[in-house]
N, C-alpha and C positions, 0 to 999 in steps of 0.2 A: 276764607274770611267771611264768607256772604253769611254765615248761620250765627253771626254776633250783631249781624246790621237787620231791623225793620225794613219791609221794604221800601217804606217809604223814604228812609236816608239812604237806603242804595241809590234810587232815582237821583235824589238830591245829591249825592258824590260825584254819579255820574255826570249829572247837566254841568255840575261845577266845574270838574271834571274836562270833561269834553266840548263846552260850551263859551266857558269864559274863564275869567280869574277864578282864585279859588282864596272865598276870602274865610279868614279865620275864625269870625266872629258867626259865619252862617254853618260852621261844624260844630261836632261833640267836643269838649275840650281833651287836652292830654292830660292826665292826672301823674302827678311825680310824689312815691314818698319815700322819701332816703335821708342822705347825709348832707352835710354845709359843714363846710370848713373855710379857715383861714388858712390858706396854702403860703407858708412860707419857701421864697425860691431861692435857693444859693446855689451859684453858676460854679462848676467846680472842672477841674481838667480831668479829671478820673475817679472813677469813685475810689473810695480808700479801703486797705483789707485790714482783715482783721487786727485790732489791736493800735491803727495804725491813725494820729491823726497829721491831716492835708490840711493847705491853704486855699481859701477858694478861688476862682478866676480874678470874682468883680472883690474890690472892696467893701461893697455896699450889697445886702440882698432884695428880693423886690417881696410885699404883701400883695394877695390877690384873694377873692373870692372863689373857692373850691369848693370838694366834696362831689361827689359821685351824680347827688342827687339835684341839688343846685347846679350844677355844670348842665345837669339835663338838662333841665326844668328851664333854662334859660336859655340854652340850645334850643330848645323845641319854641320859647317865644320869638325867638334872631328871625327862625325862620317861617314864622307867622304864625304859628297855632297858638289859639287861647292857652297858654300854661299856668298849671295850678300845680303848686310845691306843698307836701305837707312834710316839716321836718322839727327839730328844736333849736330853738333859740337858748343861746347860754347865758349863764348870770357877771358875764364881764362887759369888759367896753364895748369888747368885737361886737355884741349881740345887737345894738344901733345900726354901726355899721353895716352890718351884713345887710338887716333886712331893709336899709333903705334904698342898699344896692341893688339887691333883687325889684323891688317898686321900681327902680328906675328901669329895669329890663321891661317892666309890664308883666311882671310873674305875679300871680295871685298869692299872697301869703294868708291869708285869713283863717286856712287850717293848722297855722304853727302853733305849737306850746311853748313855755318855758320852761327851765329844766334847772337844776338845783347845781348842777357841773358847769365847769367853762365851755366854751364853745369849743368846738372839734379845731383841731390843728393837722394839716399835712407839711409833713418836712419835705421836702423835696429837692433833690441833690439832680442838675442841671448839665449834662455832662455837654461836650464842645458840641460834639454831631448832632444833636440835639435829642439824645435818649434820657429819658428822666425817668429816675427810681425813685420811689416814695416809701414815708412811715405814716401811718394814718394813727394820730390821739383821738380815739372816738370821743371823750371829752363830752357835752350834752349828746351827742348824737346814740348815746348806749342810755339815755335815759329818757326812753319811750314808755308808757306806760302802757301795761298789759290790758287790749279789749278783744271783746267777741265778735267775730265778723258780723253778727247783726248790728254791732253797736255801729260800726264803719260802715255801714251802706250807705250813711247819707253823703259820703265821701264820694262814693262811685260813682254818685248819680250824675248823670249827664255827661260823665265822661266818654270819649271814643278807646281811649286807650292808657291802660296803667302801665307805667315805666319801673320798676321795682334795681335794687343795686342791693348789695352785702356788706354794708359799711353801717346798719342797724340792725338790730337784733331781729335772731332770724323769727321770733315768736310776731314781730312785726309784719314783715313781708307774709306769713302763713295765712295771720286774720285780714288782711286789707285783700290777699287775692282771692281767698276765698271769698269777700264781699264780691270782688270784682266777677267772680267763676257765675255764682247765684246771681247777679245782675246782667251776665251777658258780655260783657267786657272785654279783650282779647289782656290779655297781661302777660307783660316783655319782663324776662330778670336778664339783667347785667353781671354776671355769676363774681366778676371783680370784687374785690374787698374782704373774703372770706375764703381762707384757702382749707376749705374740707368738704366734703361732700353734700347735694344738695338732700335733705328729706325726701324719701316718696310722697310723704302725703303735702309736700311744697310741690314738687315735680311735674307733680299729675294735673296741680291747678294751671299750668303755664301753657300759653299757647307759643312763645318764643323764647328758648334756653340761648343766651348769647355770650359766648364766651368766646374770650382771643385764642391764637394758637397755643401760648404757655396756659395757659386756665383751662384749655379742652384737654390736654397733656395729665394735669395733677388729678383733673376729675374723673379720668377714665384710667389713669393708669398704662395709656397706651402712647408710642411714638405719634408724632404729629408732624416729620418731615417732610412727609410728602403729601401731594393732594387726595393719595388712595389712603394712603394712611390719615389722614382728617377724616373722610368721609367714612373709613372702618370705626375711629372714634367718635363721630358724633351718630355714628348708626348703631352702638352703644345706647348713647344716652337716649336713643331712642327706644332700644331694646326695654329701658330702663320705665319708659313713662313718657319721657320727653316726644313733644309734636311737632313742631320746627325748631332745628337747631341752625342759627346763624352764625357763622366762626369767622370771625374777621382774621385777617392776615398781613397786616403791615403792608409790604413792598409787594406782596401776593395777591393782594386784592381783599375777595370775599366770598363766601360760598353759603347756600343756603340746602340745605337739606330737608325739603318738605315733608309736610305728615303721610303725605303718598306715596313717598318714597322716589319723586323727583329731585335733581339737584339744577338751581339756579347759582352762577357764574357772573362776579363781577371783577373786571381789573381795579388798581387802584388810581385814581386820577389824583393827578396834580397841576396849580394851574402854570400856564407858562413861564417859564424861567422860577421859576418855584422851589426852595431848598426847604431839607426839615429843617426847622428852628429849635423845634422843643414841642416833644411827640403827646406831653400831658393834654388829658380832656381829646385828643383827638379820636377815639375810640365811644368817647361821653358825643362825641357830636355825631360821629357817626349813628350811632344807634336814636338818637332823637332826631336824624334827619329820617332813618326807616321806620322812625314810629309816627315822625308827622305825613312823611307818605301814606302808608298806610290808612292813616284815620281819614284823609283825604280824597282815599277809595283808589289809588292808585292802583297798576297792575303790582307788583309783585317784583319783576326785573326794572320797570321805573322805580321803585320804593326802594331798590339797591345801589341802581346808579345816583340818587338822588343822597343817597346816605354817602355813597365812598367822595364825593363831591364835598358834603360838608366834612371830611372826615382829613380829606386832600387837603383842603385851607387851612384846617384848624392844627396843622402839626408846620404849617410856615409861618405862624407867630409863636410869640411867649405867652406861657401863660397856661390858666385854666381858662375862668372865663373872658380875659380878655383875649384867647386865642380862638373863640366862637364865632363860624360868621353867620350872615347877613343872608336874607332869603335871596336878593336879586345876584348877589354875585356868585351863589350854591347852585344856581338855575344854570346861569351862564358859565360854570362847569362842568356842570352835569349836559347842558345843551338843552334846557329846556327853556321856551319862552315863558312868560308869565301864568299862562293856562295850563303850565304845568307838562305839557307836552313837549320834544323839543322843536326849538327853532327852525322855520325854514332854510332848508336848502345846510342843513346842518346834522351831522350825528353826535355832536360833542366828543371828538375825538372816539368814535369808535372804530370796529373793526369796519373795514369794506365789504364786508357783508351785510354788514348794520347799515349802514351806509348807502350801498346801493340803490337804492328806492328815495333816497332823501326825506327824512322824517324820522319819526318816534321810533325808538324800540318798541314793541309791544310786549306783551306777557313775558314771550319768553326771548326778547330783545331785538326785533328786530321789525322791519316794515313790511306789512299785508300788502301784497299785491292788489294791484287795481281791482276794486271789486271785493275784497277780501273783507269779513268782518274780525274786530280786533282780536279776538279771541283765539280766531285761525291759525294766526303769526306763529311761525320758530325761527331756531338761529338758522340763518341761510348757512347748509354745510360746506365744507371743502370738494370740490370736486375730485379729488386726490382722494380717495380712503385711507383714511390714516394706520389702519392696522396690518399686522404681518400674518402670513399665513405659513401653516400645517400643513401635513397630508400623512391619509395613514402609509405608516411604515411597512404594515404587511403587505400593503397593495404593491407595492416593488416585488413580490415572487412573481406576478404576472409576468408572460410572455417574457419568459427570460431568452428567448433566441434573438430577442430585438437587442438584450443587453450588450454592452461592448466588454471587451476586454477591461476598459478603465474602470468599468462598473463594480471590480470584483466579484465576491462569491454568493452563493444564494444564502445566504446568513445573514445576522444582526449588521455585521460591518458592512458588509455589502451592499443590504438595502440603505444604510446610512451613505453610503456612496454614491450610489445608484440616485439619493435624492438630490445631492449635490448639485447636480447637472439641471436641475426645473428652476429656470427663470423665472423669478419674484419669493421664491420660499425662501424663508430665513428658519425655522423654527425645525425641531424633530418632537414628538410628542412621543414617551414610552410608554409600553405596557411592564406594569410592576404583577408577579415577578417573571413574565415570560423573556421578554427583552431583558431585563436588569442580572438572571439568572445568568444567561448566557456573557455580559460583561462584564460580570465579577465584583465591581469597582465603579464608584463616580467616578475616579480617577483615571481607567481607562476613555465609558462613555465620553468624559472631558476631551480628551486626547481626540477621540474619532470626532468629536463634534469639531472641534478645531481644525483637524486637518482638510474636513469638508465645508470650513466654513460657516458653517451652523451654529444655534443654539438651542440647548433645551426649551420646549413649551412648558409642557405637560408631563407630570406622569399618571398613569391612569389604571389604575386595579383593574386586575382580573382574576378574579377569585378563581383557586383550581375547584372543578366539581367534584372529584373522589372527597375535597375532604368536606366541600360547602354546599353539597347537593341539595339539605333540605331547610337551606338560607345563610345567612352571613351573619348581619346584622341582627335579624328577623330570628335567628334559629331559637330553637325551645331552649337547648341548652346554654346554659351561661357559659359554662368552659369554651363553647366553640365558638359564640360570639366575642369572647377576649380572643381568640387566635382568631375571625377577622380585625377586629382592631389593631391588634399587632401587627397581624399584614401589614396595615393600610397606611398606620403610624410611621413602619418601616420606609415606603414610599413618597411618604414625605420627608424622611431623613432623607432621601436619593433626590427629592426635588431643592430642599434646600440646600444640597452641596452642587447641584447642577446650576443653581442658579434659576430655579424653574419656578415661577408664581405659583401652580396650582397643584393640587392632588385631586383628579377627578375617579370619582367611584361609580362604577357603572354595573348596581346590583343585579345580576343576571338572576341571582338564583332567591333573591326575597323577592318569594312570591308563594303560589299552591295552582294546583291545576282542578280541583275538583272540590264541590260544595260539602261543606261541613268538614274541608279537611284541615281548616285555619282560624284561629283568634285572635279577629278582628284588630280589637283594641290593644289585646295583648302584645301582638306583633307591632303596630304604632309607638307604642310605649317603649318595647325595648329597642328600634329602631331610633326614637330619638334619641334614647340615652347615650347608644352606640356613637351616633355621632358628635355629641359632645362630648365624649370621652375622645375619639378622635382627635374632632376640633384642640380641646386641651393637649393633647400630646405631643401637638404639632409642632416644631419651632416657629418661633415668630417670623411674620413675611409669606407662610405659608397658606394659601386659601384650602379650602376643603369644598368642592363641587361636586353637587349628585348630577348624573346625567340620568333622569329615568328613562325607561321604557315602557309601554303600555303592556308588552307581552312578549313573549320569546318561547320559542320549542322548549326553554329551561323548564320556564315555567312560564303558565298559560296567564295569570291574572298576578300581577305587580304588585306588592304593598304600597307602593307609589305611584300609581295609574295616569297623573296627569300633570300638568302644568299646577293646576291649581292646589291637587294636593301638597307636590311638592314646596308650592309655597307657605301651604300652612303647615308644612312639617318645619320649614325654614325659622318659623314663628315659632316654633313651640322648643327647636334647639338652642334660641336667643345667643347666638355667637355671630358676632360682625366676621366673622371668617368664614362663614358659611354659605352656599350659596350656590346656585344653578348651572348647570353646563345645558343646554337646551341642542338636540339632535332635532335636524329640518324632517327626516325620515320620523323618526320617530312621533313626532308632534302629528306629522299625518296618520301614522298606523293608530294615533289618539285620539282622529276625526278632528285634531285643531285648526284653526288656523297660525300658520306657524309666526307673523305679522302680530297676533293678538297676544300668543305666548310670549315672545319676545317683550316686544311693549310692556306685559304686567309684569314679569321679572324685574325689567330695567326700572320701571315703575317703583317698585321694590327695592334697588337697590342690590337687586341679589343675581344678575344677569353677569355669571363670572366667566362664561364660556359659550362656546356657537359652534356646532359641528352641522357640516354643509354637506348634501346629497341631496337626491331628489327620490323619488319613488311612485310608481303607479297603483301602489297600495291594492294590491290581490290580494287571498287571503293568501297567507301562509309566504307569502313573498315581500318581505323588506326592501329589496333593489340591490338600493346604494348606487343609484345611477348618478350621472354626472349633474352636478349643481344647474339648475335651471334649467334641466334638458325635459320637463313635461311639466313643471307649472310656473312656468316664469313669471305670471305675472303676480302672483304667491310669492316669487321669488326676490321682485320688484319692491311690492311691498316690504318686505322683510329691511332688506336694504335701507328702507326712508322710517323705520322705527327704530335699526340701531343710531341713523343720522339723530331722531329725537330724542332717543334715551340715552346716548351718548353715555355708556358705561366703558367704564375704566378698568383698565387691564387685560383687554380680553384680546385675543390671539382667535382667526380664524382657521376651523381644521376640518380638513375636505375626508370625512367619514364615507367613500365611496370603494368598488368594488369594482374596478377592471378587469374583467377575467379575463376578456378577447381581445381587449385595447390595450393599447402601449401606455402602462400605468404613468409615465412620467408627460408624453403630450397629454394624456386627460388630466393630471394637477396643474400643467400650463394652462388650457383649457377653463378649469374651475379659475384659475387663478382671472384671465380675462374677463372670465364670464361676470366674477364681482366687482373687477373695476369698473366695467363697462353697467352695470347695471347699476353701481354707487352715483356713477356721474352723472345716467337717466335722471336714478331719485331725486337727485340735487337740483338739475335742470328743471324739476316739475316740481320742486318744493321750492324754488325761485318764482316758476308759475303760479304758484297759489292753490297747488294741489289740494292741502290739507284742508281749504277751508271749505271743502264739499262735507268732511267726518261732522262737522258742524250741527249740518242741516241732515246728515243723514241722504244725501244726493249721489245717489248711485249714478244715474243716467250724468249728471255734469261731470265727473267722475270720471266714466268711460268716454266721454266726450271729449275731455282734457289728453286722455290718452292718444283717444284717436286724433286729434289735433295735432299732437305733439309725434307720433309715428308717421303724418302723413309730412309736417314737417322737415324731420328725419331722412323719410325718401326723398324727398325733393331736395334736399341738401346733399343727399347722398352721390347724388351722380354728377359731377363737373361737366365740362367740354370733353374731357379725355375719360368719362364713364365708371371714375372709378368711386368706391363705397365711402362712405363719410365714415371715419375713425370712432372707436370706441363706443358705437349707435349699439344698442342690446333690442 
C-alpha cells in the first residue's frame, strides 16, 4: 500500500495510527462512485418459483435508502471517514428524499448529477433467516454520462481511497479509476451488480478485486467450496491482472489473497447473542470498513478484522442502510479501542494465539513479542504440525531381512504393507507408471490402501528413458512430447480415482549435458506449452506439480535449474493448478537455501508439495539422508516458513534412501524429527524470533537460539535425569 501514500501521510497515518484517535477529518477522504436506490423490502417466508405467486410475511413492506454505492458511501461515514458519494439523482419524489438522507449521514453529495430517469429501485424479497435476494432497476443510476479520465481527476483529488460497485455502467468505473490509477489512489471494485466478466483494461486499473464466494464462482468459472478451491480461484483472477483479491465468505469468514502472493485469514465475528436478521448491505459494510482501514494506514489483518466486524453487525439488523453501524460499536467488535488498536487486556474474540500476549493483532494477526517491532508479528502456529506425512515406497526394498512375515513380499503390495506399520504415516505417494503398472487398477491400489490403512498422496511421474531419453516435455519432437503428456494426463486420471490431490512431475530427462547441444528458449517454450496442455487435461481437483532438480547423471543441466525459474515458468503457464513440489535435497545440490525457496513458493501461492531429506552435497552424491540429520538448523528454519506461509494442501514426503538402515525406523525417525522441530519453530516464533529477519540481525538470531537450546538443556533433565520431550 505504501507506494500510493507520500511519505509525508504515511508518518501522519502512522502517529494517528499508533499514537492517538484517528480522526477523520486529519485523512484523505474515501471517494464512493456508484448506485442509490430505494430498496424496497417485502419480508416473505420463501422465495417463490417460477411462475408462482406468494404472499408475503408482514402485511406491510418497509422503504429504505440503498444501492451498492450509497450503502458504502455511508458505511464508510458511520464509521468515521470523510465520505464523498458521486452518483445520480432521479427526476421523481425519491430524488429529495434520498439526498437529504445521505446529508444527514454526513456523505458529501456535491459531486451528484441529475438524471432524466427515476431513481434506481431495489426489490428486495426478505426471507425468515434473514437471506435476502434482490432485483436492481438501474433507473437514473444507468444514466451517467460519458467522461475522459482527465475530465475526473478533480474528483480523485484528495481522496485516500476509491470504492467502485457494478450497478453503473462499466464505461463509468473504467474513466473514474483510471483518474484514480494516474493520481495514485488505491481503487476497491465490489465486482456485485454485474454478472459478466471484468474488462482487462478495468482489471489492471484495481488494486483490490472483491467479490463474495458466488461472484468469485461466475467470474472464474471455477468451484468455490472450499477454502483451496477459493484461493485456486482468486489466483486466477490474479493470473488475469488482478493484485489483491479479497473474497468475503458469509459464515466463512474472509480471505485475502495478496499481490505477493501471501494470503491473509479472517473469521467472521458476530457480536454476542447476535442472529442474522437480514444479510443485505452486509458485504456494502464490510468492504467500507476494509477501505476505511486502510486509508487510515492500518496493517492489512487490522483492515480485515475491522471489516468482518462491521460486516458482523450489519447482517443483525434490517435493512440496507439502516443496518450500517456505528464506528464505536465496529471497534468494540473488532476489539479495538479508540486508537484503532485493540483494547487492553483484550483480543476481541480471537484465537489464543492472538491472544496470548494481550493486545493488537499485528500485520499478520497477532502480538510482537516483548521487544518486537510491529512488522515482525505472525500468526503464533499450532504446536501440533497440522500436516500428514509420506515416505518413499521404494525405500521399503531396503533390509528386507529386518521385514517380518506380516510385511509381505518384496513387491508394490508388500512395500504398501511394509509401510503400514510406521507410526504417524497416513499417506502412500506412487510412482506412475512404475507402481501403477504393476496394480493394474485404481481399484485394486484402492483395496491395498485400505487394507493397510492408508491413502493416496501423490502420484508422481517417472518418465521411462528408452522412450524419454533426449527429454519429455523439452524434447524437439512434438509427437514424443504429446506421449509425455499422455503419460502424465494418464496419472492424473490414477490420482483422481485415488482420491490423490496432486500429479507431481519430476523431469529427469529435460535437460542436455554439454554446450551448444540445447535451445534455450526453444526448450522453455515447449515446456510451458507442455504443461498447460497437462494442466487442461487434468480432471478438476487435480494439482499439477513440478518437483525440479538442478542436475541428475540424466542429464547434467535442467531446463528448470532453480527455485526461481521454476517459478517464473509457473507464471508464464497462468493455471491456478500449477505449482511446486520443492525436494530439501534438491534445493541444496541448487546451492539454495531450502527456508528461502519454500518462503517464495508459498509466497506465490504455488508451494503444492515438500519432499524431506537431507544431504551433504559432494559432488556427484545426492544422499537422501535422514531429514535433519546434517543441517538442522536449515532444517529448523524450513519448518518456521511453512508455519508463515501456511500453504494448503500440502502432504509431507520423506524422499530418503536407507540402504543400511531399517527403512521403516528411519520414516518413524523423519516423522519425529518434524514434529519436534515444528514445535521448536513455534516455540521461538512465540519468542519473537522473526523480528531479527527485520533488521537483518544475524548475531540476535543465533543468540535467540542459543538461549532457547540452553533453556532446552536445563529443562531437559528433572530429579530422575531424564530428557525433555519433543526438544530437536
Amino acid at each position: 500500500m505504501g507506494r500510493f501514500w507520500p511519505a509525508a501521510l504515511l508518518a501522519l497515518a502512522a502517529c494517528l495510527l499508533y499514537c492517538g484517535s484517528v480522526h477523520a477529518a486529519a485523512l484523505p477522504s474515501i471517494l464512493v462512485v456508484g448506485s442509490l436506490n430505494v430498496d424496497i423490502i417485502v419480508p416473505v417466508h420463501r422465495l417463490p418459483e417460477r411462475g408462482e405467486t406468494i404472499t408475503a410475511r408482514d402485511p406491510s413492506n418497509s422503504i429504505a435508502v440503498g444501492g451498492k454505492g450509497a450503502n458504502q458511501a455511508v458505511a464508510a461515514a458511520r464509521l468515521g471517514a470523510a465520505a464523498r458519494f458521486v452518483g445520480r439523482f432521479g427526476n421523481d419524489s425519491y430524488a429529495t428524499w434520498l439526498e437529504q438522507a445521505l446529508k444527514a449521514e454526513g456523505v458529501d453529495v456535491s459531486g451528484c448529477g441529475r438524471a432524466s430517469l427515476p431513481s434506481g429501485q431495489g426489490l428486495v424479497l426478505l426471507e425468515a433467516d434473514g437471506h435476502a435476494t434482490s432485483v436492481v432497476v438501474g433507473g437514473a443510476n444507468t444514466d451517467f454520462p460519458k467522461a475522459s479520465p482527465a475530465a475526473l481527476g478533480h474528483l480523485v483529488k484528495g481522496a485516500g481511497a476509491l470504492m467502485l460497485q457494478r450497478e453503473v455502467p462499466e464505461h463509468v468505473n473504467e474513466a473514474v479509476a483510471a483518474a484514480a490509477a494516474a493520481a495514485g489512489v488505491p481503487v476497491l471494485l465490489d465486482v456485485g451488480g454485474e454478472d459478466r466478466l471484468i474488462a482487462p483494461s478495468l482489471l489492471r486499473l484495481l488494486d483490490y478485486v472483491c467479490p463474495n464466494e458466488s461472484e468469485l464462482a461466475r467470474l472464474t468459472q471455477l468451484p468455490t467450496d472450499t477454502e483451496e478451491q477459493v484461493l485456486l480461484a482468486a489466483g486466477s483472477l490474479r493470473a488475469r491482472g488482478a493484485r489483491n483479491v479479497l473474497v468475503t465468505l458469509g459464515s466463512r469468514g474472509a480471505l485475502l489473497l495478496r499481490e505477493d502472493g501471501a494470503v491473509l485469514r479472517q473469521e467472521a465475528l458476530t457480536p454476542p447473542g447476535g442472529v442474522v436478521a437480514d444479510t443485505t448491505a452486509a458485504g456494502d459494510a464490510f468492504r467500507a470498513g476494509f477501505a476505511v482501514a486502510l486509508v487510515e494506514g492500518r496493517p492489512l489483518q487490522h483492515c480485515l478484522r475491522f471489516a468482518a466486524a462491521a460486516g458482523g453487525l450489519a447482517v443483525t439488523r434490517l435493512g440496507a442502510v439502516p443496518s450500517l453501524p456505528r464506528r464505536r460499536e465496529t471497534e468494540q467488535l473488532a476489539g479495538f479501542a479508540g486508537s484503532g488498536r485493540p483494547s487492553s487486556g483484550t483480543c476481541g474474540g480471537g484465537s489464543a494465539a492472538e491472544c496470548s500476549a494481550g493486545g493488537a493483532p499485528s500485520e499478520e494477526g497477532t502480538q510482537p513479542a516483548a521487544g518486537a517491532g510491529a512488522s515482525a508479528a505472525l500468526p503464533l502456529p499450532p504446536l501440533e504440525c497440522p500436516y500428514q506425512f509420506a515416505s518413499r515406497l521404494n525405500s521399503m526394498r531396503a533390509r528386507r531381512d529386518l521385514a517380518g512375515r506380516q510385511d509381505g513380499g518384496d513387491d508394490v503390495a508388500g512395500w504398501i504393507k511394509r509401510q503400514s506399520r510406521i507410526q504417524g504415516l497416513s499417506l502412500v505417494d506412487f510412482n506412475h507408471p512404475q507402481h501403477t503398472a504393476v496394480l493394474k487398477t485404481p481399484k485394486k491400489a484402492r483395496a491395498l490402501l485400505e487394507s493397510a490403512g492408508l491413502a493416496a498422496g501423490a502420484i508422481c511421474i517417472r518418465f521411462p528413458e528408452k522412450q524419454f531419453a533426449l527429454g519429455a516435455f523439452s524434447h524437439p519432437e512434438a509427437a514424443v512430447r504429446q506421449q509425455a503428456v499422455a503419460l502424465a494426463a494418464d496419472g492424473c486420471r490414477w490420482a483422481a480415482e485415488l482420491g490423490a490431490r496432486d500429479l507431481v512431475v519430476w523431469p529427469q530427462f529435460d535437460g542436455y549435458d554439454y554446450n551448444f547441444q540445447a535451445d534455450y528458449p526453444a526448450a522453455w517454450r515447449r515446456t510451458v506449452e507442455a504443461y498447460r496442455q497437462l494442466v487442461d487435461s487434468c480432471p478438476p481437483g487435480v494439482r499439477v506439480s513440478l518437483e525440479y532438480k538442478p542436475t541428475d547423471e540424466a542429464t547434467r543441466w535442467a531446463i528448470v535449474p532453480s527455485t526461481g525459474a521454476a517459478l517464473l515458468l509457473a507464471w508464464e503457464v497462468v493455471r491456478p493448478a500449477f505449482g511446486l513440489t520443492l525436494d530439501l535435497g534438491h534445493l541444496l545440490m541448487a546451492g539454495e537455501n531450502p527456508a528461502q525457496g519454500a518462503a517464495l513458493a508459498g509466497a506465490a501461492g504455488k508451494l503444492f508439495g515438500l519432499q524431506l531429506n537431507d544431504a551433504h552435497v559432494k559432488l556427484g552424491a545426492e544422499d537422501g539422508l535422514a531429514f535433519a540429520s546434517v543441517n538442522p538448523t536449515a532444517a529448523l528454519e524450513l519448518m518456521r516458513w511453512l508455519q508463515r506461509s501456511r500453504p494448503q494442501g500440502l502432504h509431507l514426503y520423506f524422499d530418503t534412501f536407507p540402504r543400511k538402515e531399517d527403512p521403516v525406523r528411519e520414516a518413524e525417525y523423519n516423522i519425529r524429527r518434524v514434529k519436534a522441530l515444528w514445535a521448536r519453530a513455534a516455540r521461538l516464533a512465540a519468542a519473537g524470533i522473526d523480528r531479527f529477519a527485520d533488521s537483518h540481525d544475524a548475531l540476535g538470531a543465533l543468540e535467540m537460539l542459543e538461549a532457547e537450546e540452553g533453556a532446552a538443556g536445563a529443562a531437559g533433565t528433572g530429579a530422575a535425569g531424564a530428557p525433555a520431550a519433543a526438544t530437536a
